[in-house]
ZAMARGU-4260 file (C-alpha; in steps of 0.2 Angstrom, whole numbers, plus 5000, padded with zeros to 4 digits):
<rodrens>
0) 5090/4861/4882 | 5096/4864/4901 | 5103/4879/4895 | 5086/4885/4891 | 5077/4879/4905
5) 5090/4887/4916 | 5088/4903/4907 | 5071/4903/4910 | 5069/4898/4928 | 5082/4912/4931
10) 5069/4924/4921 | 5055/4919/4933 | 5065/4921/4947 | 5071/4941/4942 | 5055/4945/4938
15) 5047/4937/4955 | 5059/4945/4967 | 5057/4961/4956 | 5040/4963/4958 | 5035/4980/4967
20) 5029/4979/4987 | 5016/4995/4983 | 5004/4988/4972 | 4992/5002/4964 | 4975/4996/4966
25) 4961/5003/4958 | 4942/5008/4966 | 4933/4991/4961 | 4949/4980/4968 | 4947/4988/4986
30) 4930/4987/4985 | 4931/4968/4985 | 4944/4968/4998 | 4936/4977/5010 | 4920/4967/5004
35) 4933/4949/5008 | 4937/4960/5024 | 4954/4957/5021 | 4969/4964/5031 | 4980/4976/5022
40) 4990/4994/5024 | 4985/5007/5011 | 4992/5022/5006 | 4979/5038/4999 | 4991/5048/4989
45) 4992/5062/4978 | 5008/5056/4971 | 5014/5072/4970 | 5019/5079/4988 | 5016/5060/4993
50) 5030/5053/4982 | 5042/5055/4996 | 5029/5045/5010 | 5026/5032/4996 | 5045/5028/4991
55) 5047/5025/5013 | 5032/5015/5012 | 5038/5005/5000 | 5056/5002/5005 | 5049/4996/5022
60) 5036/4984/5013 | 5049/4978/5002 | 5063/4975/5015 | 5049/4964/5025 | 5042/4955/5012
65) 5025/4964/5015 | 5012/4968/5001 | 5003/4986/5003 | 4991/4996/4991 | 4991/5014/4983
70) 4979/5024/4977 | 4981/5042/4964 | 4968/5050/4971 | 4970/5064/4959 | 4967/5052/4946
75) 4949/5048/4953 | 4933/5056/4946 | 4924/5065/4956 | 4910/5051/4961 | 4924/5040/4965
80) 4936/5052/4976 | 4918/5053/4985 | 4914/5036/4986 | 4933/5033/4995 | 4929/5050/5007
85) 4914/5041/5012 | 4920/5025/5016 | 4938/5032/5025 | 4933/5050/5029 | 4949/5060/5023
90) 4952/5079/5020 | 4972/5078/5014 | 4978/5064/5007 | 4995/5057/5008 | 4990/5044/5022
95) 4993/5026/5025 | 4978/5018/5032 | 4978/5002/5042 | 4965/4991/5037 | 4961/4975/5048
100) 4949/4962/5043 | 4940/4976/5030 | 4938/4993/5041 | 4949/5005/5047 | 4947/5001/5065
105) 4953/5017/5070 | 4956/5034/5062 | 4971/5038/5075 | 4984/5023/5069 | 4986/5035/5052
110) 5001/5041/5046 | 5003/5058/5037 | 5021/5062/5041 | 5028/5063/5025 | 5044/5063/5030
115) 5045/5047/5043 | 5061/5037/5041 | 5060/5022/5036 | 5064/5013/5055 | 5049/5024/5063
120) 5037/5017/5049 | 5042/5000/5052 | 5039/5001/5070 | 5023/5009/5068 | 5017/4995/5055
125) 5025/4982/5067 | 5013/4992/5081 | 4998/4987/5069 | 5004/4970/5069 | 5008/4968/5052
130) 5027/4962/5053 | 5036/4955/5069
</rodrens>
């Protein structure tokens, strides 16, 4: 019997440290978010160019134990691609956005750089004040 609970606590414990830093979030899940004006970094990508941006993002998240969002926007109909243009106002995609307390308080704090090492994206996000 302690075998088997011991197997299983070390199951839960694998699969909560494996669980990925870069969550993709669908249209109706930021919605609420920004709606809860909650404070998170995400990440428009086209998962195609942005693989390289999104792979960084997520190393950097990972490593300090932070939680950020994606979205495919090629994967989006055209309403909702729109609906995500009208709220963040966006011509290319493969941007992490900084959102604080439900808005983007400013456009300049993006980052496009698709090639940004990883210890100039953690100083940047630790500029937005979301790690120490």
């Amino acid at each position: 019997m302690k075998k088997i609970i011991l197997g299983i606590t070390i199951l839960i414990f694998i699969c909560a440290c494996s669980k990925s830093s870069l969550q993709k979030i669908d249209l109706k899940s930021l919605n609420s978010k920004l709606d809860n004006k909650e404070t998170f970094i995400l990440y428009l990508s086209d998962e195609s160019d942005g693989k390289i941006l999104q792979d960084t993002l997520e190393k950097v998240s990972k490593k300090n134990n932070l939680l950020s969002y994606y979205i495919n926007t090629i994967k989006l109909s055209d309403s909702d691609l729109k609906s995500l243009k009208e709220k963040f106002t966006f011509d290319e995609t493969n941007i992490i956005l900084f959102i604080k307390d439900g808005n983007e308080k400013t456009t300049l704090s993006r980052i496009s750089d698709l090639y940004i090492s990883e210890k100039a994206l953690e100083q940047e996000i630790k500029n937005q004040g979301y790690i120490d």
